[in-house]
LUMFIRO-188680 format. One record per residue: residue in one letter; x negated, y, z of N, C-alpha, C, O in turn. Coordinates in steps of 0.1 Angstrom, whole numbers, padded with zeros to 4 digits, always signed. Each point is the difference from the previous one (the first is absolute). Layout:
<pts>
AXYZXYZXYZXYZ ...
</pts>
This chain:
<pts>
X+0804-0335-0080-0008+0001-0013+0009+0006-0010+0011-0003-0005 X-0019+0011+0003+0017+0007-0013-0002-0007-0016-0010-0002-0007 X+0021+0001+0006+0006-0011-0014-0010-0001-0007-0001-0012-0004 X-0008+0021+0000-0004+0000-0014-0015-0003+0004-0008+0005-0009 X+0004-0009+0016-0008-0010+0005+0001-0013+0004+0010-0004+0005 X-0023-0005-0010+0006-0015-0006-0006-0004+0016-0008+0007+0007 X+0014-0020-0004-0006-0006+0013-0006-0011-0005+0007-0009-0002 X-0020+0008-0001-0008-0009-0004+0001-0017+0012-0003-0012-0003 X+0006+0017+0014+0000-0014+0006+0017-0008+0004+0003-0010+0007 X+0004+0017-0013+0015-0004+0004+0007-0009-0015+0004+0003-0011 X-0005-0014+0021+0007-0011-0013+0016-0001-0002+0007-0006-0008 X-0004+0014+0020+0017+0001-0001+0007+0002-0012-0003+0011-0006 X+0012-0018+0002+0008+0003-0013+0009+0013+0004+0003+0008-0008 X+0000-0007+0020+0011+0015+0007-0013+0009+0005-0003-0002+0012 X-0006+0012-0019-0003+0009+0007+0008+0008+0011-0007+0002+0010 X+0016+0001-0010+0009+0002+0008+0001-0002+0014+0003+0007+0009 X-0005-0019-0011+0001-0011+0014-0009+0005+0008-0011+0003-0002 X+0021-0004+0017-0011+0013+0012-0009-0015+0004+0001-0012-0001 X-0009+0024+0008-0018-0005+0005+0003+0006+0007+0008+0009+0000 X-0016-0013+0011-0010+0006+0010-0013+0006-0003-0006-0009-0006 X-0003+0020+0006-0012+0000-0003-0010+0009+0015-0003+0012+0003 X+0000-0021+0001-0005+0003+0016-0010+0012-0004-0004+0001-0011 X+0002+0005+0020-0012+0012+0006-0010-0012+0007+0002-0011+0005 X-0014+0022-0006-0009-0011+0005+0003+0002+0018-0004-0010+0008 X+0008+0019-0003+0005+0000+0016+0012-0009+0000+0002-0004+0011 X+0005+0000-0018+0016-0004+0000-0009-0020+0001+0003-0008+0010 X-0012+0004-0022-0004-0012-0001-0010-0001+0015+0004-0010+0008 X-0012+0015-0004-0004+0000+0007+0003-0002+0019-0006-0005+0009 X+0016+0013-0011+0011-0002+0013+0004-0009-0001-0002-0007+0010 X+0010+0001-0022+0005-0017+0003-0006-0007+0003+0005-0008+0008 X-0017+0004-0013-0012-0010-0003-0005+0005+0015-0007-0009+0004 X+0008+0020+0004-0009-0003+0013+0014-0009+0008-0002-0009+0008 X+0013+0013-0010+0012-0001+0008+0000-0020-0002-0002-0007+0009 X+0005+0004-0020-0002-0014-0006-0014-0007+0010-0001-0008+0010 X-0010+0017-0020-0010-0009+0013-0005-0002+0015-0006-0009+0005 X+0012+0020+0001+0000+0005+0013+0007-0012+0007-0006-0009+0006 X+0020+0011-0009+0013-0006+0002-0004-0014+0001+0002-0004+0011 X-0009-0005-0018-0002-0013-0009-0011-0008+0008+0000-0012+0000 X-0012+0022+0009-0017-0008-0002+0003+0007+0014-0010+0007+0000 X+0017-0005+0010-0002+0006+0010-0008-0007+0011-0001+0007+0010 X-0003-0015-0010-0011-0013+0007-0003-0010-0015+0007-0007-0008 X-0018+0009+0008-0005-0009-0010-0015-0009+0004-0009+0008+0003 X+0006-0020-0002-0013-0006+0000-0005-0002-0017+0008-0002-0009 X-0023+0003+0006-0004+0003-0010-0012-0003-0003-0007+0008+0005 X+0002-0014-0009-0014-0013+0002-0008+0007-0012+0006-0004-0010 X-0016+0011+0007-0014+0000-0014-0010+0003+0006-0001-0003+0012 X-0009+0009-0020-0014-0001-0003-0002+0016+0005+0003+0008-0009 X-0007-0004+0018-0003+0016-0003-0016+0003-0009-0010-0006-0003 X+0017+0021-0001-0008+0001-0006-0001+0016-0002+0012+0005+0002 X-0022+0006-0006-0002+0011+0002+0002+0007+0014+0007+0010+0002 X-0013-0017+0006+0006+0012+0011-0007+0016+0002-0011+0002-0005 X+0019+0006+0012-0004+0015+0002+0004+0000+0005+0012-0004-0001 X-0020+0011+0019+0005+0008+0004-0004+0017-0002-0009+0004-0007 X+0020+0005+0016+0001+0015+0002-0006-0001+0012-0004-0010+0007 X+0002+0025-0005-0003+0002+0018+0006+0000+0008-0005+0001+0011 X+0021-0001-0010+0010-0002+0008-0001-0020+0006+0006-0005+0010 X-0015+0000-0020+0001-0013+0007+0006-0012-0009-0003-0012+0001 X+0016+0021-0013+0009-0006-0006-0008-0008-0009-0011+0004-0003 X+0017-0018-0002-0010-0008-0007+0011-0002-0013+0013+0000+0003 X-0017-0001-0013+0007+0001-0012-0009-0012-0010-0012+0001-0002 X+0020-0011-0002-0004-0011-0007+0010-0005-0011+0010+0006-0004 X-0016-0022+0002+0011-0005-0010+0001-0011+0007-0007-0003+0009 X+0017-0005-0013+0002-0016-0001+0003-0004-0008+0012+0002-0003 X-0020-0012-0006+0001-0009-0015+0003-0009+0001+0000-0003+0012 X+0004-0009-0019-0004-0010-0007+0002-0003-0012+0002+0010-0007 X-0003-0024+0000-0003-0001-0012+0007+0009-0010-0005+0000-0011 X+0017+0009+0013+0007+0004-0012+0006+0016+0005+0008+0007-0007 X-0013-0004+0020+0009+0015+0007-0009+0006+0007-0010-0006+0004 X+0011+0019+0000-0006+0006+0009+0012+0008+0004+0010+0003-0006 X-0014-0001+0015+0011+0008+0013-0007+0013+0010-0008-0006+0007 X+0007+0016-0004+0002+0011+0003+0001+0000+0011+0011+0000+0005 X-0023+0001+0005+0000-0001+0017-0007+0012+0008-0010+0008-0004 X+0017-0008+0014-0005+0009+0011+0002+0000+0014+0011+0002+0005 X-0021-0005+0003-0001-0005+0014-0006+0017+0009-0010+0006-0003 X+0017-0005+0010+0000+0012+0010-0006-0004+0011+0002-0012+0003 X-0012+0020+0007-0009-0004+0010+0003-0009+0010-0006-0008+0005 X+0021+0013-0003+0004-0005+0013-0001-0015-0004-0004-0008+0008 X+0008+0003-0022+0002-0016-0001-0012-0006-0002-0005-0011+0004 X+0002+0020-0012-0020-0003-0002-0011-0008+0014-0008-0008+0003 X+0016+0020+0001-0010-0004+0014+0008-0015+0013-0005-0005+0010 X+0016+0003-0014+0004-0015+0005-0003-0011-0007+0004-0011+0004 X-0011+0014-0014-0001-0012-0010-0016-0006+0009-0009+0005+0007 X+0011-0015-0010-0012-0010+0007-0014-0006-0008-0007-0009+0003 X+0006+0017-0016-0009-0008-0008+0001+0019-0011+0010+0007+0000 X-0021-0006-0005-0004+0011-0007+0010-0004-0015+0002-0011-0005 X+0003+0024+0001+0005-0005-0015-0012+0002-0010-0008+0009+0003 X+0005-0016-0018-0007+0005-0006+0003-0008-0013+0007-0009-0003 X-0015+0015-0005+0006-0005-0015-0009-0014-0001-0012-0003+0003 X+0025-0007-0008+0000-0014-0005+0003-0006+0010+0003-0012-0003 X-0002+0015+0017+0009-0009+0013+0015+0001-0006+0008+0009+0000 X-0004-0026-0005+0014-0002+0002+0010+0002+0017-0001-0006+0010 X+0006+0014-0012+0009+0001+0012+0016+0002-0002+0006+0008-0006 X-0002-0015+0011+0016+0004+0005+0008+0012+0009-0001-0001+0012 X+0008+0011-0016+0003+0014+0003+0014-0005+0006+0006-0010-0002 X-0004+0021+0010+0017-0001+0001+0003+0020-0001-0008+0010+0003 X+0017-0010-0008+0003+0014-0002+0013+0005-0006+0009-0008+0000 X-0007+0019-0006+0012+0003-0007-0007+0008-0016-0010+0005-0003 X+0024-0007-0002-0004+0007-0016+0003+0017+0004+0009+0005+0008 X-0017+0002-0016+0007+0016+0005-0008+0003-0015-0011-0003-0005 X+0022+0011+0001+0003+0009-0014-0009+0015+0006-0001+0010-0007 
</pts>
């Protein structure tokens, strides 16, 4: 940022003082690396809710409860081992991983 521009969000008494200021590829690589790394088997219990599928089969939903929703996607091959249809407002328990 060149000098003679004010940084309206920086409370530092040393302007000076180095930062980091991530690229949105730079924040994004870590945060998949972090979450990848971190949820690599995860069990995960809510409420579905919106599902869609494509014509490849792929099924794309949510999992809620009282305070989060979370970002899902089940591929045919697992779809079709599952023993009970998924559909919105069946509580169910997932096992899966996080992916960025």
């Amino acid at each position: 940022m060149p000098e003679s521009m004010t940084d309206l969000f920086n409370s530092q008494a040393n302007p000076k003082q180095a930062r980091h200021i991530y690229t949105v590829s730079e924040l994004t690589r870590d945060i998949k690396l972090i979450l990848e790394n971190t949820f690599t088997q995860v069990w995960i219990e809510g409420e579905v809710s919106g599902i869609s599928r494509i014509s490849s089969g792929t099924t794309f939903f949510s999992l809620k409860d009282a305070a989060s929703i979370l970002k899902c996607v089940i591929f045919p091959s697992n779809l079709n081992a599952a023993k009970f249809e998924i559909r919105d407002g069946l509580k169910i328990i997932c096992f899966g991983r996080v992916s960025v």
